[in-house]
Wavefront OBJ file of the C-alpha trace (Angstrom):
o trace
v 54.935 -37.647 74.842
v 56.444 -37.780 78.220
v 56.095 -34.257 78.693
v 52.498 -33.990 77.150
v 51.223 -36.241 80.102
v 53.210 -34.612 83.044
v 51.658 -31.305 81.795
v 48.035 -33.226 81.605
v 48.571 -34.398 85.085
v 47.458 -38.526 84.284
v 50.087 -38.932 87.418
v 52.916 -41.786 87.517
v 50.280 -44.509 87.839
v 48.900 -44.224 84.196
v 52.082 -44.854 82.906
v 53.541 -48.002 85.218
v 53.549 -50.850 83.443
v 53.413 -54.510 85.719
v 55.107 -57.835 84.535
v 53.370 -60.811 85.131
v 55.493 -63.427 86.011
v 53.499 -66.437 85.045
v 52.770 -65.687 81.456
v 55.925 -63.363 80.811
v 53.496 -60.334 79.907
v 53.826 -56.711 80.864
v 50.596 -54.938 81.461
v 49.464 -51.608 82.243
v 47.285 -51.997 85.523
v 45.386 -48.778 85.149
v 43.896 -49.862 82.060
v 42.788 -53.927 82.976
v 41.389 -52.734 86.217
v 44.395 -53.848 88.265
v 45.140 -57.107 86.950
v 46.798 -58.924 84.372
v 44.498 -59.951 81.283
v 45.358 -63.377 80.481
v 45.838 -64.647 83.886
v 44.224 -62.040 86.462
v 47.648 -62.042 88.345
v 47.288 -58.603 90.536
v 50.452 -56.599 91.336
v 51.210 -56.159 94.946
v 50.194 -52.334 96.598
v 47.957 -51.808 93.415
v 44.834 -50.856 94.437
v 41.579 -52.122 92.975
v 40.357 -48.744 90.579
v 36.966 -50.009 90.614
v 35.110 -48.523 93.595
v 31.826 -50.154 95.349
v 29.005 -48.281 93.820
v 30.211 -48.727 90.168
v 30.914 -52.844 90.651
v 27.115 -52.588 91.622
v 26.776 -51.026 88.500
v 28.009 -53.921 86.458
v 25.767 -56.437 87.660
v 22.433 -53.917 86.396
v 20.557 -55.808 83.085
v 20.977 -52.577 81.195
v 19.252 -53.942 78.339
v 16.214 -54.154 80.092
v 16.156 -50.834 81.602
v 16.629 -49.497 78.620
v 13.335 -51.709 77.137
v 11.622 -50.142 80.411
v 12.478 -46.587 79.224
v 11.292 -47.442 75.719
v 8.192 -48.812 76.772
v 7.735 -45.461 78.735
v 8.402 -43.017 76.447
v 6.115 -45.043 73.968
v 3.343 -45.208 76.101
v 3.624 -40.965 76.506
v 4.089 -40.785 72.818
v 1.036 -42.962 72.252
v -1.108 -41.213 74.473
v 0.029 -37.068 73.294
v -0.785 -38.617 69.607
v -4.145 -40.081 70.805
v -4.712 -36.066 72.461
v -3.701 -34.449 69.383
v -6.151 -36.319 67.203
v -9.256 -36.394 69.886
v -9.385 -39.635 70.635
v -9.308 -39.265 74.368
v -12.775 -38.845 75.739
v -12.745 -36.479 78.614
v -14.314 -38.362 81.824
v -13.576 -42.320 81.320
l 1 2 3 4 5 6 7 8 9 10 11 12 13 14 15 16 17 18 19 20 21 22 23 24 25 26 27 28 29 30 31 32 33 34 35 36 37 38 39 40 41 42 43 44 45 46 47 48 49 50 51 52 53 54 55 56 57 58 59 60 61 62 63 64 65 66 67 68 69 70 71 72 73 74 75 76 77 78 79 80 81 82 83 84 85 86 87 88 89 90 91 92
């Protein structure tokens, strides 16, 4: 396995694992965004993987964006099906 990674290039820090000293827990910091789960205990020199632009990210209601983008593609939906059939008067 060790060999499969070095030759996919994941790098050293994929595979460190941390141990947190107040809950006796070893972690792997690359996959809990740099801190330990139960406690959020961050090991020292690890930097923070998430950068500005995607924390930004996080705090975006995607829900409703994605109720925006249905209403939209409803509304062109609605009005190619009222073409199709003629019920768009030219003019108005």
């Amino acid at each position: 396995m060790t060999y499969l990674l070095d030759r996919l290039n994941l790098g050293p820090s994929r595979r460190l694992t941390a141990h947190c000293q107040a809950d006796d827990w070893e972690f792997h910091p690359f996959y809990t965004s740099g801190t330990c789960p139960i406690c959020g205990w961050q090991p020292e020199g690890w930097p923070q993987p998430v950068p500005a632009w995607a924390a930004r990210l996080e705090t975006v209601q995607w829900d409703f964006v994605a109720l925006l983008g249905l209403f939209a593609l409803l509304l062109v939906a609605g009005y190619l099906v009222a073409s199709a059939a003629g019920g768009l008067v030219p003019g108005r």
